[in-house]
C-alpha positions as CSV (number, residue, x, y, z in Angstrom):
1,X,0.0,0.0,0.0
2,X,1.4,3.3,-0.9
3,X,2.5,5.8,2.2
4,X,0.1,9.2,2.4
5,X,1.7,12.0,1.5
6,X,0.6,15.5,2.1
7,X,2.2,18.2,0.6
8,X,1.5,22.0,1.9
9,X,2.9,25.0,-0.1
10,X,1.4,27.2,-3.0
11,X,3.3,28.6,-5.9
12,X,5.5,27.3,-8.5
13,X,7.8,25.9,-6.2
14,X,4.8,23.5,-5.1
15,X,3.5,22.3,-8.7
16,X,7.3,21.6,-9.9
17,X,7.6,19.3,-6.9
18,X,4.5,17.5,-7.5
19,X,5.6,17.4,-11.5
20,X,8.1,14.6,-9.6
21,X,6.4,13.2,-6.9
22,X,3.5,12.1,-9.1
23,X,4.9,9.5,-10.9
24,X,6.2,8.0,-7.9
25,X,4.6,4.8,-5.9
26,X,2.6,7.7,-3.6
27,X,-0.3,8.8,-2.5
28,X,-0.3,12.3,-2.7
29,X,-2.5,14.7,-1.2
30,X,-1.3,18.5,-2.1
31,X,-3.3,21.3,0.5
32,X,-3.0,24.6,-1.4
33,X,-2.8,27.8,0.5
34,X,-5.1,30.3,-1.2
35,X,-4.0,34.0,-0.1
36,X,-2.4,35.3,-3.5
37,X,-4.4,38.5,-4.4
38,X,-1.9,39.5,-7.1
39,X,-2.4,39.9,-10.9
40,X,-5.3,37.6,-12.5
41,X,-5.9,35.7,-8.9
42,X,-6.6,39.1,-7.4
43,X,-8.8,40.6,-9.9
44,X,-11.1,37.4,-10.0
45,X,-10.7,37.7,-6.0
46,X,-12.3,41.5,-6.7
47,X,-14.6,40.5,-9.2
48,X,-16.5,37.8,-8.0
49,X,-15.5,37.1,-4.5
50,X,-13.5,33.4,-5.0
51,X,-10.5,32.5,-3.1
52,X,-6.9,33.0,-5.0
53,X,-7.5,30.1,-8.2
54,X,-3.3,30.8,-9.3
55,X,-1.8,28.2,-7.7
56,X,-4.5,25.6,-7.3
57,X,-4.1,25.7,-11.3
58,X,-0.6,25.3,-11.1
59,X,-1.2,22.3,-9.0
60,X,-3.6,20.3,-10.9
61,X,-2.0,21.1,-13.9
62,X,1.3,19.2,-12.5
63,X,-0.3,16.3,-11.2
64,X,-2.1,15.6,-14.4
65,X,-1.7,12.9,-16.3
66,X,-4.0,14.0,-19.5
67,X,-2.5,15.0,-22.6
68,X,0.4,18.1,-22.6
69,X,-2.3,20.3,-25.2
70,X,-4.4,20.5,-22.2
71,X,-2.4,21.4,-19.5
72,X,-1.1,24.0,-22.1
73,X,-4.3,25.4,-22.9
74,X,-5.0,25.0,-19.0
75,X,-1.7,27.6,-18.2
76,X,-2.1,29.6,-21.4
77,X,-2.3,33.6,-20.1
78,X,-4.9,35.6,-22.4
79,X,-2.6,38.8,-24.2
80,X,-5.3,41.4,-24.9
81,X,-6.2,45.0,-24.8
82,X,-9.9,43.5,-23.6
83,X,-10.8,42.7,-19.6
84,X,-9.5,39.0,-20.6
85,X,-5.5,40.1,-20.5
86,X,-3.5,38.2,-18.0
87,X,-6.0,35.7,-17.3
88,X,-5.0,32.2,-17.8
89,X,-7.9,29.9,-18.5
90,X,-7.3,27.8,-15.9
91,X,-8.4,30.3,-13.5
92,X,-11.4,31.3,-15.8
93,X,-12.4,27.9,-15.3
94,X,-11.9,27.1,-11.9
95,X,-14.0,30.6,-11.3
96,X,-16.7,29.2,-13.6
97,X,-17.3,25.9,-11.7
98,X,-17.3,27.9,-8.4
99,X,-20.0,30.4,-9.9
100,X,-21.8,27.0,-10.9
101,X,-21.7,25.2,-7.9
102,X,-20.7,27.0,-4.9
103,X,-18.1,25.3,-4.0
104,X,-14.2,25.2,-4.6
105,X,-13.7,21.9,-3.7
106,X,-16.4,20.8,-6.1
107,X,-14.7,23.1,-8.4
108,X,-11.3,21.0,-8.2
109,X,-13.1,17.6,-8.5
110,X,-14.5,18.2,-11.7
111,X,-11.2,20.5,-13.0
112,X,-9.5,17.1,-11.6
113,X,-11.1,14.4,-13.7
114,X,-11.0,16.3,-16.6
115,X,-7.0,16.6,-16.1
116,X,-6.9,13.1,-14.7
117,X,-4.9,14.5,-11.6
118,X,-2.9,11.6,-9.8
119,X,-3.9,12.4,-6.2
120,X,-6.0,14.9,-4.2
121,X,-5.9,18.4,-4.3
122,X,-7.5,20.3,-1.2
123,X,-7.5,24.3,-0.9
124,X,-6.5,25.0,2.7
125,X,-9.8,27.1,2.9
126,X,-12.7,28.3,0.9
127,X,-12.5,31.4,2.8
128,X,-11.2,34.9,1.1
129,X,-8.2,35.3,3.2
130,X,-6.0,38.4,3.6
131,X,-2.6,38.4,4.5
132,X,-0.9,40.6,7.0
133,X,2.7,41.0,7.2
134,X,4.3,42.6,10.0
135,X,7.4,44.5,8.8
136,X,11.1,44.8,10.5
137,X,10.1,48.6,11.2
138,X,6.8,47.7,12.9
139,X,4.4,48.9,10.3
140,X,1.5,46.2,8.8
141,X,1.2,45.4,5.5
142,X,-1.7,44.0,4.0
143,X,-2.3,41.7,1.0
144,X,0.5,39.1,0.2
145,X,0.9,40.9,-3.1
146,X,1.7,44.3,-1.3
147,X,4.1,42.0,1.4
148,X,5.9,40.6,-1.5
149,X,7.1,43.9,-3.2
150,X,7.5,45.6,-0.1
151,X,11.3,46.7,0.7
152,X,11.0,46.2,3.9
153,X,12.0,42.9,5.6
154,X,9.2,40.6,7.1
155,X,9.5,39.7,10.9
156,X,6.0,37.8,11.0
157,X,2.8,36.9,9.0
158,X,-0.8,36.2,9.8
159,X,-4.3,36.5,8.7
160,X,-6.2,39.5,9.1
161,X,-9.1,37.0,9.8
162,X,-9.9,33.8,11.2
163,X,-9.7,31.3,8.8
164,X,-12.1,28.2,8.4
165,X,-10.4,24.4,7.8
166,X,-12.3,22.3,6.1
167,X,-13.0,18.6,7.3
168,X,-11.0,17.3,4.2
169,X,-8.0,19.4,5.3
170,X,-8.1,18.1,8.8
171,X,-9.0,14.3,7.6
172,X,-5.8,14.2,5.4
173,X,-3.8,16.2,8.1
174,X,-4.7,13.1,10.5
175,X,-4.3,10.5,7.6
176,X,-1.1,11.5,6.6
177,X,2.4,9.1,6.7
178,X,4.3,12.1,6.3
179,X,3.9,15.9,5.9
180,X,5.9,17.7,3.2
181,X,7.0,21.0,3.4
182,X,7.3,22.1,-0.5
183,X,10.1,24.7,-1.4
184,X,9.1,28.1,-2.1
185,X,8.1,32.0,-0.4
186,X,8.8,30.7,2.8
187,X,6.3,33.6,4.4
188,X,4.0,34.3,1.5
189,X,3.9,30.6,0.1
190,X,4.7,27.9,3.1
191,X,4.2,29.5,6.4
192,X,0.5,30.6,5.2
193,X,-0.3,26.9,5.9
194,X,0.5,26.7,9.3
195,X,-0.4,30.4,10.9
196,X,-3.8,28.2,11.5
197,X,-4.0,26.7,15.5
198,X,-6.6,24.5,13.9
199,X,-3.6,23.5,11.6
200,X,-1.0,23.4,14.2
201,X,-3.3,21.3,16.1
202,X,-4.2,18.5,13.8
203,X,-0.6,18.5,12.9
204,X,0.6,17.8,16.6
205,X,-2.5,14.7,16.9
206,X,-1.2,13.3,13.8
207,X,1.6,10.1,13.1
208,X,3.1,11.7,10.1
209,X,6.5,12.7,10.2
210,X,7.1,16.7,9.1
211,X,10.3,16.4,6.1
212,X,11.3,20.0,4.3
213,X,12.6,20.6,1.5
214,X,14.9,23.9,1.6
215,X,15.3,27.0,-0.7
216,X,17.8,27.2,-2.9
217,X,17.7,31.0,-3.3
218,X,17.1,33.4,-0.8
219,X,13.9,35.8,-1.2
220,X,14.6,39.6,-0.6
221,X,12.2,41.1,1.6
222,X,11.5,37.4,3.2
223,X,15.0,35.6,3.7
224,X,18.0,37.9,2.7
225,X,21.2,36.5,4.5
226,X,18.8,33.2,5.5
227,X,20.8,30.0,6.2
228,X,19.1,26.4,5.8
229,X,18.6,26.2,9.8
230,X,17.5,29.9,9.5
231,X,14.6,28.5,7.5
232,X,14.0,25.5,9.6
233,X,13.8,27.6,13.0
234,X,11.0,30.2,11.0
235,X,8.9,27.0,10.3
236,X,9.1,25.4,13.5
237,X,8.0,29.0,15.2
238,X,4.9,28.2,13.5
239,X,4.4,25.1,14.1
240,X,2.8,23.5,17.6
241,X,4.9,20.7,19.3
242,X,5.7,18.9,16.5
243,X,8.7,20.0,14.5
244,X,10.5,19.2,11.3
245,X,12.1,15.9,11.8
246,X,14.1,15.9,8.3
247,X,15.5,18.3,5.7
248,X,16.3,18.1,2.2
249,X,19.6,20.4,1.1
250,X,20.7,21.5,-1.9
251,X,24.8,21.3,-2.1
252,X,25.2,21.7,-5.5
253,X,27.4,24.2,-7.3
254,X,25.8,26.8,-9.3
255,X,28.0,28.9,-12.2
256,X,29.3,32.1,-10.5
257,X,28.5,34.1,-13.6
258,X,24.7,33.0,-12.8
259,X,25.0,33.4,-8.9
260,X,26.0,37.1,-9.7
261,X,23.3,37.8,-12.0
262,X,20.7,36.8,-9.5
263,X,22.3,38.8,-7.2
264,X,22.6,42.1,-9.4
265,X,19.0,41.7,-10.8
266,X,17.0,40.3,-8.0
267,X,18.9,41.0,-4.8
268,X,19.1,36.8,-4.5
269,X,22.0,34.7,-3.2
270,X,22.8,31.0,-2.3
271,X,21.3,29.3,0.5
272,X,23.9,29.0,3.2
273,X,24.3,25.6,4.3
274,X,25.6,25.9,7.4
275,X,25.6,22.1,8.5
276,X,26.3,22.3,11.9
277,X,23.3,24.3,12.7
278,X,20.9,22.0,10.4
279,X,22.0,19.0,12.4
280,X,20.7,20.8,15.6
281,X,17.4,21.5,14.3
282,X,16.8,18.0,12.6
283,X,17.1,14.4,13.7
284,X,18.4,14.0,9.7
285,X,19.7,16.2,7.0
286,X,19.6,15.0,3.6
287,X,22.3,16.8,1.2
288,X,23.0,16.4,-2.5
289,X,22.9,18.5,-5.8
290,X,19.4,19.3,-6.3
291,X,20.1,22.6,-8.4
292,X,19.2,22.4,-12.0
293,X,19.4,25.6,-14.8
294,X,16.0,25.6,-16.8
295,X,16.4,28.9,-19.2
296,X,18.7,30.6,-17.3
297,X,16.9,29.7,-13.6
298,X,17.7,27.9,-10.8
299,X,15.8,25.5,-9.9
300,X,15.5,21.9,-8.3
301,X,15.4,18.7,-9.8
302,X,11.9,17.5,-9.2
303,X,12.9,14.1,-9.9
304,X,16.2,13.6,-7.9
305,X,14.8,15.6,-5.3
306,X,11.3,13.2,-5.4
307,X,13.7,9.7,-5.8
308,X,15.0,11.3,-2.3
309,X,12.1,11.7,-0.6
310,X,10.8,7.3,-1.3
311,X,14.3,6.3,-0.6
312,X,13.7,8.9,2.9
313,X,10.5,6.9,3.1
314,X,11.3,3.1,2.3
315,X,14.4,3.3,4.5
316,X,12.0,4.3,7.6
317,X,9.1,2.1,6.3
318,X,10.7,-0.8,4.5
319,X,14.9,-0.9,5.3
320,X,15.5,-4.6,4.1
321,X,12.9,-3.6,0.9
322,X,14.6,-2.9,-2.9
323,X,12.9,-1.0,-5.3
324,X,13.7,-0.7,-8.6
325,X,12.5,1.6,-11.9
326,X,11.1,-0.6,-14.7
327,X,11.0,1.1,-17.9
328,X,7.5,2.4,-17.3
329,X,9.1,4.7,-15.1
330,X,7.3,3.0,-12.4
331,X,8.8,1.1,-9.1
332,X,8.6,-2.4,-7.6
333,X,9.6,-4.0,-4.9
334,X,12.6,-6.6,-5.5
Protein backbone atom coordinates (compact mmCIF):
# COMPACT_ATOMS: atom_id res chain seq x y z
CA UNK A 1 0.00 0.00 0.00
CA UNK A 2 1.38 3.32 -0.88
CA UNK A 3 2.45 5.76 2.17
CA UNK A 4 0.10 9.23 2.43
CA UNK A 5 1.75 12.04 1.48
CA UNK A 6 0.60 15.47 2.12
CA UNK A 7 2.20 18.19 0.55
CA UNK A 8 1.54 22.02 1.93
CA UNK A 9 2.92 24.98 -0.09
CA UNK A 10 1.43 27.22 -2.97
CA UNK A 11 3.27 28.61 -5.87
CA UNK A 12 5.50 27.28 -8.50
CA UNK A 13 7.83 25.93 -6.24
CA UNK A 14 4.84 23.51 -5.06
CA UNK A 15 3.45 22.30 -8.66
CA UNK A 16 7.34 21.58 -9.92
CA UNK A 17 7.55 19.31 -6.88
CA UNK A 18 4.53 17.50 -7.50
CA UNK A 19 5.60 17.37 -11.54
CA UNK A 20 8.11 14.61 -9.59
CA UNK A 21 6.41 13.18 -6.86
CA UNK A 22 3.47 12.05 -9.10
CA UNK A 23 4.95 9.52 -10.88
CA UNK A 24 6.23 7.95 -7.91
CA UNK A 25 4.60 4.83 -5.85
CA UNK A 26 2.65 7.70 -3.58
CA UNK A 27 -0.28 8.85 -2.52
CA UNK A 28 -0.32 12.25 -2.68
CA UNK A 29 -2.46 14.72 -1.20
CA UNK A 30 -1.27 18.52 -2.05
CA UNK A 31 -3.31 21.30 0.52
CA UNK A 32 -3.05 24.62 -1.37
CA UNK A 33 -2.79 27.85 0.47
CA UNK A 34 -5.13 30.27 -1.20
CA UNK A 35 -3.97 33.99 -0.10
CA UNK A 36 -2.42 35.29 -3.49
CA UNK A 37 -4.41 38.45 -4.42
CA UNK A 38 -1.94 39.48 -7.14
CA UNK A 39 -2.45 39.85 -10.91
CA UNK A 40 -5.27 37.60 -12.48
CA UNK A 41 -5.86 35.70 -8.86
CA UNK A 42 -6.62 39.09 -7.36
CA UNK A 43 -8.81 40.62 -9.88
CA UNK A 44 -11.10 37.42 -10.04
CA UNK A 45 -10.67 37.67 -6.03
CA UNK A 46 -12.27 41.52 -6.65
CA UNK A 47 -14.65 40.47 -9.25
CA UNK A 48 -16.45 37.83 -7.99
CA UNK A 49 -15.53 37.14 -4.55
CA UNK A 50 -13.53 33.44 -4.97
CA UNK A 51 -10.52 32.48 -3.14
CA UNK A 52 -6.87 32.98 -5.04
CA UNK A 53 -7.45 30.12 -8.19
CA UNK A 54 -3.29 30.77 -9.31
CA UNK A 55 -1.83 28.19 -7.69
CA UNK A 56 -4.49 25.64 -7.29
CA UNK A 57 -4.15 25.69 -11.32
CA UNK A 58 -0.55 25.31 -11.13
CA UNK A 59 -1.16 22.31 -9.04
CA UNK A 60 -3.64 20.29 -10.87
CA UNK A 61 -1.98 21.08 -13.89
CA UNK A 62 1.35 19.24 -12.47
CA UNK A 63 -0.29 16.27 -11.24
CA UNK A 64 -2.12 15.63 -14.41
CA UNK A 65 -1.71 12.91 -16.25
CA UNK A 66 -4.03 13.96 -19.48
CA UNK A 67 -2.54 15.03 -22.63
CA UNK A 68 0.41 18.14 -22.58
CA UNK A 69 -2.30 20.30 -25.20
CA UNK A 70 -4.37 20.52 -22.24
CA UNK A 71 -2.41 21.40 -19.50
CA UNK A 72 -1.06 24.01 -22.06
CA UNK A 73 -4.34 25.38 -22.88
CA UNK A 74 -5.05 25.02 -18.99
CA UNK A 75 -1.71 27.55 -18.25
CA UNK A 76 -2.14 29.59 -21.43
CA UNK A 77 -2.33 33.58 -20.14
CA UNK A 78 -4.93 35.58 -22.38
CA UNK A 79 -2.65 38.84 -24.16
CA UNK A 80 -5.33 41.37 -24.89
CA UNK A 81 -6.21 45.01 -24.83
CA UNK A 82 -9.87 43.53 -23.59
CA UNK A 83 -10.75 42.74 -19.58
CA UNK A 84 -9.53 39.04 -20.58
CA UNK A 85 -5.53 40.13 -20.50
CA UNK A 86 -3.52 38.21 -18.04
CA UNK A 87 -5.96 35.71 -17.28
CA UNK A 88 -4.97 32.15 -17.84
CA UNK A 89 -7.92 29.88 -18.53
CA UNK A 90 -7.33 27.75 -15.86
CA UNK A 91 -8.42 30.30 -13.48
CA UNK A 92 -11.42 31.34 -15.79
CA UNK A 93 -12.37 27.88 -15.33
CA UNK A 94 -11.94 27.09 -11.93
CA UNK A 95 -13.96 30.55 -11.26
CA UNK A 96 -16.74 29.21 -13.56
CA UNK A 97 -17.27 25.92 -11.71
CA UNK A 98 -17.27 27.92 -8.37
CA UNK A 99 -20.01 30.37 -9.87
CA UNK A 100 -21.81 26.99 -10.87
CA UNK A 101 -21.72 25.16 -7.94
CA UNK A 102 -20.66 27.01 -4.93
CA UNK A 103 -18.07 25.31 -4.00
CA UNK A 104 -14.16 25.19 -4.63
CA UNK A 105 -13.74 21.94 -3.68
CA UNK A 106 -16.42 20.79 -6.05
CA UNK A 107 -14.70 23.06 -8.42
CA UNK A 108 -11.30 21.04 -8.21
CA UNK A 109 -13.07 17.59 -8.49
CA UNK A 110 -14.46 18.22 -11.69
CA UNK A 111 -11.22 20.55 -13.02
CA UNK A 112 -9.46 17.06 -11.59
CA UNK A 113 -11.06 14.44 -13.74
CA UNK A 114 -11.05 16.27 -16.58
CA UNK A 115 -6.99 16.62 -16.12
CA UNK A 116 -6.89 13.15 -14.69
CA UNK A 117 -4.95 14.46 -11.58
CA UNK A 118 -2.92 11.58 -9.82
CA UNK A 119 -3.92 12.44 -6.24
CA UNK A 120 -6.00 14.94 -4.23
CA UNK A 121 -5.86 18.37 -4.34
CA UNK A 122 -7.49 20.32 -1.18
CA UNK A 123 -7.52 24.28 -0.86
CA UNK A 124 -6.48 25.02 2.71
CA UNK A 125 -9.84 27.06 2.90
CA UNK A 126 -12.65 28.33 0.86
CA UNK A 127 -12.47 31.40 2.76
CA UNK A 128 -11.24 34.85 1.12
CA UNK A 129 -8.17 35.26 3.17
CA UNK A 130 -5.97 38.37 3.62
CA UNK A 131 -2.63 38.36 4.45
CA UNK A 132 -0.91 40.61 7.01
CA UNK A 133 2.73 40.97 7.25
CA UNK A 134 4.25 42.58 10.04
CA UNK A 135 7.40 44.46 8.81
CA UNK A 136 11.11 44.80 10.49
CA UNK A 137 10.13 48.57 11.16
CA UNK A 138 6.78 47.70 12.89
CA UNK A 139 4.44 48.87 10.31
CA UNK A 140 1.54 46.15 8.78
CA UNK A 141 1.20 45.42 5.54
CA UNK A 142 -1.66 44.02 4.02
CA UNK A 143 -2.26 41.73 1.00
CA UNK A 144 0.48 39.13 0.22
CA UNK A 145 0.93 40.86 -3.15
CA UNK A 146 1.70 44.35 -1.34
CA UNK A 147 4.07 41.95 1.39
CA UNK A 148 5.89 40.63 -1.55
CA UNK A 149 7.06 43.86 -3.20
CA UNK A 150 7.51 45.63 -0.10
CA UNK A 151 11.29 46.72 0.66
CA UNK A 152 10.96 46.16 3.88
CA UNK A 153 11.98 42.89 5.65
CA UNK A 154 9.19 40.63 7.12
CA UNK A 155 9.55 39.68 10.92
CA UNK A 156 6.00 37.80 10.98
CA UNK A 157 2.82 36.94 9.00
CA UNK A 158 -0.79 36.23 9.76
CA UNK A 159 -4.32 36.54 8.70
CA UNK A 160 -6.23 39.46 9.13
CA UNK A 161 -9.13 37.02 9.85
CA UNK A 162 -9.87 33.77 11.15
CA UNK A 163 -9.67 31.28 8.81
CA UNK A 164 -12.09 28.21 8.41
CA UNK A 165 -10.42 24.43 7.83
CA UNK A 166 -12.35 22.30 6.15
CA UNK A 167 -13.04 18.60 7.27
CA UNK A 168 -11.02 17.28 4.16
CA UNK A 169 -7.98 19.36 5.34
CA UNK A 170 -8.13 18.08 8.81
CA UNK A 171 -9.02 14.33 7.56
CA UNK A 172 -5.83 14.18 5.40
CA UNK A 173 -3.84 16.21 8.11
CA UNK A 174 -4.73 13.10 10.48
CA UNK A 175 -4.34 10.49 7.56
CA UNK A 176 -1.14 11.54 6.61
CA UNK A 177 2.36 9.09 6.65
CA UNK A 178 4.29 12.14 6.25
CA UNK A 179 3.85 15.94 5.95
CA UNK A 180 5.92 17.70 3.18
CA UNK A 181 6.98 21.02 3.36
CA UNK A 182 7.29 22.08 -0.48
CA UNK A 183 10.14 24.68 -1.42
CA UNK A 184 9.13 28.13 -2.14
CA UNK A 185 8.06 31.95 -0.36
CA UNK A 186 8.78 30.70 2.84
CA UNK A 187 6.33 33.60 4.40
CA UNK A 188 4.00 34.28 1.53
CA UNK A 189 3.87 30.61 0.07
CA UNK A 190 4.70 27.92 3.10
CA UNK A 191 4.18 29.47 6.40
CA UNK A 192 0.52 30.59 5.17
CA UNK A 193 -0.32 26.86 5.86
CA UNK A 194 0.49 26.68 9.25
CA UNK A 195 -0.44 30.44 10.86
CA UNK A 196 -3.84 28.25 11.52
CA UNK A 197 -4.02 26.71 15.55
CA UNK A 198 -6.65 24.50 13.92
CA UNK A 199 -3.59 23.45 11.62
CA UNK A 200 -1.01 23.42 14.22
CA UNK A 201 -3.27 21.32 16.11
CA UNK A 202 -4.23 18.53 13.82
CA UNK A 203 -0.62 18.52 12.87
CA UNK A 204 0.57 17.81 16.65
CA UNK A 205 -2.45 14.74 16.87
CA UNK A 206 -1.23 13.25 13.82
CA UNK A 207 1.58 10.06 13.10
CA UNK A 208 3.07 11.70 10.11
CA UNK A 209 6.49 12.74 10.24
CA UNK A 210 7.14 16.71 9.13
CA UNK A 211 10.33 16.39 6.07
CA UNK A 212 11.28 20.04 4.31
CA UNK A 213 12.56 20.58 1.48
CA UNK A 214 14.89 23.87 1.59
CA UNK A 215 15.29 26.98 -0.74
CA UNK A 216 17.83 27.17 -2.94
CA UNK A 217 17.68 30.96 -3.27
CA UNK A 218 17.10 33.36 -0.77
CA UNK A 219 13.87 35.80 -1.20
CA UNK A 220 14.61 39.63 -0.64
CA UNK A 221 12.21 41.14 1.60
CA UNK A 222 11.52 37.42 3.24
CA UNK A 223 14.99 35.61 3.74
CA UNK A 224 18.02 37.94 2.69
CA UNK A 225 21.16 36.46 4.50
CA UNK A 226 18.84 33.23 5.51
CA UNK A 227 20.78 30.01 6.19
CA UNK A 228 19.15 26.40 5.84
CA UNK A 229 18.61 26.20 9.79
CA UNK A 230 17.52 29.94 9.52
CA UNK A 231 14.60 28.52 7.46
CA UNK A 232 14.04 25.51 9.64
CA UNK A 233 13.82 27.63 13.02
CA UNK A 234 10.98 30.22 11.01
CA UNK A 235 8.93 27.01 10.26
CA UNK A 236 9.15 25.38 13.55
CA UNK A 237 8.01 28.98 15.15
CA UNK A 238 4.89 28.22 13.52
CA UNK A 239 4.36 25.06 14.12
CA UNK A 240 2.78 23.50 17.57
CA UNK A 241 4.86 20.71 19.28
CA UNK A 242 5.72 18.90 16.49
CA UNK A 243 8.68 19.99 14.49
CA UNK A 244 10.52 19.19 11.25
CA UNK A 245 12.05 15.89 11.77
CA UNK A 246 14.09 15.86 8.28
CA UNK A 247 15.50 18.34 5.69
CA UNK A 248 16.33 18.09 2.23
CA UNK A 249 19.62 20.44 1.12
CA UNK A 250 20.72 21.46 -1.89
CA UNK A 251 24.82 21.27 -2.09
CA UNK A 252 25.23 21.72 -5.55
CA UNK A 253 27.38 24.23 -7.28
CA UNK A 254 25.76 26.84 -9.28
CA UNK A 255 28.01 28.86 -12.18
CA UNK A 256 29.26 32.11 -10.55
CA UNK A 257 28.49 34.07 -13.61
CA UNK A 258 24.74 32.96 -12.83
CA UNK A 259 25.03 33.44 -8.85
CA UNK A 260 26.02 37.08 -9.70
CA UNK A 261 23.31 37.83 -11.96
CA UNK A 262 20.68 36.78 -9.48
CA UNK A 263 22.29 38.77 -7.20
CA UNK A 264 22.62 42.11 -9.42
CA UNK A 265 18.98 41.68 -10.79
CA UNK A 266 16.99 40.31 -8.02
CA UNK A 267 18.88 41.05 -4.77
CA UNK A 268 19.11 36.83 -4.50
CA UNK A 269 22.02 34.72 -3.18
CA UNK A 270 22.82 31.04 -2.33
CA UNK A 271 21.25 29.33 0.54
CA UNK A 272 23.92 29.04 3.21
CA UNK A 273 24.33 25.59 4.30
CA UNK A 274 25.58 25.91 7.40
CA UNK A 275 25.63 22.05 8.49
CA UNK A 276 26.26 22.29 11.94
CA UNK A 277 23.30 24.29 12.70
CA UNK A 278 20.91 22.03 10.39
CA UNK A 279 21.96 18.99 12.41
CA UNK A 280 20.67 20.76 15.64
CA UNK A 281 17.39 21.51 14.35
CA UNK A 282 16.84 17.96 12.62
CA UNK A 283 17.06 14.44 13.69
CA UNK A 284 18.35 13.99 9.66
CA UNK A 285 19.65 16.23 7.03
CA UNK A 286 19.57 14.96 3.60
CA UNK A 287 22.32 16.84 1.15
CA UNK A 288 22.99 16.39 -2.50
CA UNK A 289 22.85 18.50 -5.84
CA UNK A 290 19.37 19.26 -6.26
CA UNK A 291 20.10 22.64 -8.44
CA UNK A 292 19.16 22.36 -12.03
CA UNK A 293 19.45 25.56 -14.76
CA UNK A 294 16.05 25.64 -16.85
CA UNK A 295 16.36 28.92 -19.24
CA UNK A 296 18.71 30.58 -17.31
CA UNK A 297 16.91 29.67 -13.61
CA UNK A 298 17.70 27.94 -10.78
CA UNK A 299 15.76 25.55 -9.86
CA UNK A 300 15.46 21.93 -8.30
CA UNK A 301 15.43 18.74 -9.78
CA UNK A 302 11.88 17.49 -9.24
CA UNK A 303 12.90 14.15 -9.90
CA UNK A 304 16.20 13.62 -7.92
CA UNK A 305 14.83 15.61 -5.31
CA UNK A 306 11.31 13.19 -5.43
CA UNK A 307 13.74 9.68 -5.82
CA UNK A 308 14.98 11.26 -2.26
CA UNK A 309 12.09 11.66 -0.63
CA UNK A 310 10.83 7.32 -1.31
CA UNK A 311 14.31 6.30 -0.62
CA UNK A 312 13.72 8.88 2.86
CA UNK A 313 10.51 6.92 3.11
CA UNK A 314 11.26 3.10 2.27
CA UNK A 315 14.43 3.33 4.52
CA UNK A 316 12.03 4.32 7.60
CA UNK A 317 9.06 2.08 6.34
CA UNK A 318 10.66 -0.81 4.54
CA UNK A 319 14.87 -0.86 5.26
CA UNK A 320 15.48 -4.59 4.12
CA UNK A 321 12.87 -3.59 0.87
CA UNK A 322 14.65 -2.89 -2.85
CA UNK A 323 12.93 -0.97 -5.26
CA UNK A 324 13.74 -0.71 -8.58
CA UNK A 325 12.53 1.57 -11.91
CA UNK A 326 11.12 -0.58 -14.70
CA UNK A 327 11.02 1.12 -17.94
CA UNK A 328 7.51 2.37 -17.34
CA UNK A 329 9.06 4.73 -15.06
CA UNK A 330 7.32 3.03 -12.43
CA UNK A 331 8.85 1.12 -9.15
CA UNK A 332 8.59 -2.44 -7.62
CA UNK A 333 9.58 -3.98 -4.88
CA UNK A 334 12.56 -6.65 -5.51
Amino acid sequence: MYKKILVLGGGTGMSSLLKGLKDFPLSITAIVSVCDDGQSTGRLRKEFGVPAMGDIRKVLVALSGTDDIIKDALQYRFETNSDLNGHPVGNLLLTSLMNMTGSLKESIEALSKLLKVKGTVLPLTEDLVTLIGKMEDHTIVEGQHFITDSPKRIIDIDYKQEISISKDVRDAIRDADYILFSMGSLYTSIIPNIISKEIQNEIDKSKAKLLYICNIMTQPGETEKYTVSNHIKELNRFLGKKKIEAVFVNTGEVETSLIKKYETLEQKDLVKVDQEEIEKCVKEAIYNNYAIIENGVIRHDNIKISNDILSYIISKEEPNVLYVKNQRGNYKST
